[in-house]
Each structure stands twice: as structure tokens, then as C-alpha cells.
N, C-alpha and C positions, 0 to 999 in steps of 0.2 A: 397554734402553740400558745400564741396569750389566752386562749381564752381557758385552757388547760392549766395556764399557771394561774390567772386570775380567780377563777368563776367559784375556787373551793374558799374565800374570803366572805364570798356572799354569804348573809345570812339567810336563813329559811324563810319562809313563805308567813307573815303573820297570821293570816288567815289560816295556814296549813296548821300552825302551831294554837289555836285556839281550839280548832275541830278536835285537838290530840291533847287539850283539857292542858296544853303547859302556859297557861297565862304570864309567867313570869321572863319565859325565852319569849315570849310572842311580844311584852312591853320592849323587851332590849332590842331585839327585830323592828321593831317599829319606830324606835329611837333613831337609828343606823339608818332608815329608809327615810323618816322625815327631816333629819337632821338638825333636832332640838329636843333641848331633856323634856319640857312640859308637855307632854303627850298624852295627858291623860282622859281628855275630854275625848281625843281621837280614839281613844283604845276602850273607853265605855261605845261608843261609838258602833265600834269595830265591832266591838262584843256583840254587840246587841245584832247586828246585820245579821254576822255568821250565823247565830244560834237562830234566826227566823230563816236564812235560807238552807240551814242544815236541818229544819224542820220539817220540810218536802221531804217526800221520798227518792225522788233524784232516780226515778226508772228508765229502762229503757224507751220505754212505751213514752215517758214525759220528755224525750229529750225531740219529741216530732209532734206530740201532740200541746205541748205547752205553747200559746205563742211567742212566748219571750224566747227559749230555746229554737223554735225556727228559725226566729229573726236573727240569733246568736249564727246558725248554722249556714244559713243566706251570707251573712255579711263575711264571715271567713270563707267562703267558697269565691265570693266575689272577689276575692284579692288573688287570684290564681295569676304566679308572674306570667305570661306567653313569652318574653323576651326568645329568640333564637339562640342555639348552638354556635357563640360565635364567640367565647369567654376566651381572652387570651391576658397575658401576663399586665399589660396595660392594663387593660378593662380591671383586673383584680384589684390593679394598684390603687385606681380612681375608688372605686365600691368602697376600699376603704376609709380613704379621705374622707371622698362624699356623705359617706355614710355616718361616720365623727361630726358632721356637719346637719344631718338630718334632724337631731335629737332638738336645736333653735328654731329652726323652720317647723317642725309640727308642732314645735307647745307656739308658737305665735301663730301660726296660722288653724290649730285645731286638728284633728283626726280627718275630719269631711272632709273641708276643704283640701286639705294636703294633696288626700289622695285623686281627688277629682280632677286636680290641677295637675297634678304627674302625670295619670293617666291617660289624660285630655292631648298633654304635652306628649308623650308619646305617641297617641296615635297618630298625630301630626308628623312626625318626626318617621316614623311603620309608612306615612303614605306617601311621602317621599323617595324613603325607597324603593316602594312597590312600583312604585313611577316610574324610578328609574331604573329598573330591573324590565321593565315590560318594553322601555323604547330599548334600552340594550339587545333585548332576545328579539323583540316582533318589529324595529326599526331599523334593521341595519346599515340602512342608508344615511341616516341622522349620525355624524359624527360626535363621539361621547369622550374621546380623546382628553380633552377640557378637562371633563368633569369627573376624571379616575377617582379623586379626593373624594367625591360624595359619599362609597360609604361609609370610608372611614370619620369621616364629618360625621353621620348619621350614628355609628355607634358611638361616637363620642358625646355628642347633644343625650341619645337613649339613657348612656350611662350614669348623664347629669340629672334628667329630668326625673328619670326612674325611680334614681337616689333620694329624691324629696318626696318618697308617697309608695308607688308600687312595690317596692320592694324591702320597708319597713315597717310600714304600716299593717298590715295583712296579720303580720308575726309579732306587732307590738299587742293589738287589739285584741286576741285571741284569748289575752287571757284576762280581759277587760270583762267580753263577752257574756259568760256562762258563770251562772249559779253556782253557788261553795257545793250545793249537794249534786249539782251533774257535771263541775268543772272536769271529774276525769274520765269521765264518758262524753262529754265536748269534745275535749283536745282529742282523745284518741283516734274518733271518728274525721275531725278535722284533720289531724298531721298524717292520716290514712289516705283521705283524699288529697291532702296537697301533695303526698306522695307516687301518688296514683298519677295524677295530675301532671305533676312536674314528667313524668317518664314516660305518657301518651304523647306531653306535647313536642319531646326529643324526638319519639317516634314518626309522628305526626310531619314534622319538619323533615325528615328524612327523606318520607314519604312522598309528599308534593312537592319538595324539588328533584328529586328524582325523576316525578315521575309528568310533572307539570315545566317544571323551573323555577328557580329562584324568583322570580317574582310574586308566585304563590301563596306559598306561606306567609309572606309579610306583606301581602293584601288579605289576607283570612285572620291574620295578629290582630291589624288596624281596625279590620272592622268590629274586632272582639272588642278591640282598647276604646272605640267608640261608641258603641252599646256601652260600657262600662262605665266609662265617665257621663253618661245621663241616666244609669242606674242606680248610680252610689247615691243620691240624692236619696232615692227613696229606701234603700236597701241597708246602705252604711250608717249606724250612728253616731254621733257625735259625744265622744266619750272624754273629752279633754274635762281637767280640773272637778270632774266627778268620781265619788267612792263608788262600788261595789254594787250596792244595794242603787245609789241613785241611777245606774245604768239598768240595774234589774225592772226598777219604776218605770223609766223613759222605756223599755223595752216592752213592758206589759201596759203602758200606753195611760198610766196612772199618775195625774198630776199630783205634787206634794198637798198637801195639805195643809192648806192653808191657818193663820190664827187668827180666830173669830175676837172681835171687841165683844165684851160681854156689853148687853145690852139692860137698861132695866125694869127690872118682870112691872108689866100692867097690873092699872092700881085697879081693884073691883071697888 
């Protein structure tokens, strides 16, 4: 419901509004997003990006054969939540606290970082439970009486750690990602597969504890969330306090260019 009353305040996409030739909604857009009238050097800036990455043709062919848009395609695919089927009125209420709270935590800690350390943090958290799902079902002799609290301890910590990485992150970045001329052939493909994604791994979950037991599935989370968190290193980039274009650079692996001293010319 807030975001239904909020999100029509928003202004448009500067970039959206430059591609669509209205320069002058794209300065007051820009204005609104930086939050200072002097914006002009950003908005030559801006200019100048857009029109060099709306220069590509932005095909389908280039959104796999470019490497910059692979690497675009890798790193949103990498942010796939696993979390379990276990969303209750609590959980929501935290998600959104926490999640008010994420937006400090990743501008001080970076996009990388964030997510590696949620991640990381959950798998830990994923193997714990699997732990104790497995002496539950295969130990019965071991009295767990004690320890009823653990899983709600465990989605409680998942909710926290999640909240600072896994599950911001993924859908901040997305649209960091991908070139002005393939940004909507990007996102399609991506919110296809997170969609795709999200509704295998309901399935999914269903499945192996049906058909295995609860401890399954969040021994098969854990070790996705552990692969992941020493993937992101090479897979994720770090997109904090960079424009557009400076992510398209980092992505096509193009150091800036540097400013040469002029030197002076040899005497014959």
C-alpha cells in the first residue's frame, strides 16, 4: 500500500528522459535525485554517457554476446534469494524494518562486500539448521527438547543477515547493471528468470522435504549460499558511488584513461 501511494511522486528515469530527447524534465529529474540545483556538470555528464551507450544497437544477439552484458547477466542471476517457504507475519514485519536499515549498511560497506557478507552469513545460519533437522529426523535418541527455539532463532538471525545483502542487493543492482540500449532487454530477461527462479525453488522445497525431509532443502540452500558467497568476488561488481557508463567500463574491463603531462617535443 505505501508503495502504491508513494512510488507515483517519483520522478522518471533521467536517463529514460534523455533517450526520449526531453532534456529539460531529465535536468529537474536529476535535480530531485541529487538533491542540489548545480547539476550541470552531472547532466553534461549524463548526456554524453547515454548518447554513447544508445549508440550500440542494443540486440538480442549483444545482450550474450557482449561481454559486459554477460557479466550484467551472471551477476543478477547470482543474486537468486533460496531462502525457504517459511514467510510469516513476523518475518514481514522485520523485512521491513531491516530492510529501512539496509540502504546505511550498503552505501558504507559497498554492493560486493554487502552481499558476500549476507550471504556468507547465511549460509552459516542454512547450516545450522540443516544440522539440526538431520539429528531431529536420523538422531532420535539425542534429546532436542532444549533446543525447540533453534528454528526460530535461525529465521530470525536469516531475516537479519539476509536483510543487509541477499535480498536488496540483487534488485538494487539490476538496474546499475545493463547498458541504456539493452537496459530493457536486460531487466526482462532477468525479472523472467528471478521469476522462474523464485517459483522452482517453492517447488523445489516442497519437493525434498516431502520427499527426503526437512533437513534437505536447507542443506542444498546452504551449500548454494556457500558457492555464492566465494562466487560474488569474481562474478559481482562493485558498483557503489559509480555512474552508468563508469560500471559499463569496469564491466568491459576498460581502465579510465588516464591524463598524460604533456611532455616537451625533442630538440633536432
Amino acid at each position: 500500500m505505501s508503495f502504491l501511494v508513494l512510488f507515483p511522486f517519483m520522478p522518471e528515469s533521467p536517463y529514460f528522459l534523455l533517450r526520449k530527447g526531453k532534456d529539460e524534465q531529465a535536468k529537474a529529474a536529476l535535480k530531485w535525485l541529487r538533491r542540489k540545483t548545480d547539476i550541470e556538470e552531472d547532466f553534461v555528464q549524463l548526456k554524453a554517457d547515454v548518447q554513447r551507450q544508445t549508440s550500440e544497437k542494443g540486440t538480442w544477439k549483444e545482450l550474450v554476446t557482449v561481454e559486459a552484458n554477460r557479466k550484467a547477466l551472471l551477476a543478477g542471476k547470482s543474486g537468486s534469494n533460496l531462502s525457504p517457504d517459511m514467510s510469516t507475519l513476523v518475518y514481514s514485519g522485520m523485512v521491513l524494518i531491516l530492510n529501512s536499515a539496509t540502504c546505511f549498511m550498503t552505501e558504507y560497506l559497498g554492493r560486493r562486500r554487502s552481499y558476500t557478507y549476507s550471504i556468507g552469513a547465511c549460509a552459516i545460519v542454512l547450516w545450522i539448521l540443516g544440522t539440526y533437522f538431520v539429528i531431529d529426523e536420523f538422531q532420535p535418541q539425542i534429546d532436542l527438547s532444549s533446543f525447540q527455539w533453534v528454528p526460530l532463532a535461525g529465521l530470525v538471525c536469516y531475516t537479519i543477515v539476509s536483510s543487509f545483502g541477499v535480498m536488496m542487493i540483487p534488485t538494487l543492482m539490476l538496474s546499475e547493471l545493463f547498458s541504456a540500449s539493452i537496459k530493457s532487454k536486460g531487466l526482462m530477461i532477468m525479472s523472467f528468470i528471478i521469476g522462474a527462479g523464485t517459483t522452482s525453488v517453492i517447488q523445489l522445497f516442497y519437493f525434498l522435504n516431502t520427499t527426503f525431509g526437512m533437513f534437505c532443502p536447507f542443506m542444498l540452500f546452504a551449500a548454494c549460499s556457500t558457492v555464492s558467497s566465494v562466487l560474488t568476488n569474481w562474478i559481482v561488481p562493485e558498483t557503489k558511488g559509480m555512474t552508468l557508463e563508469e560500471i559499463q567500463q569496469s564491466l568491459k574491463k576498460k581502465k579510465k584513461e588516464s591524463v598524460t603531462k604533456s611532455e616537451p617535443l625533442p630538440q633536432i
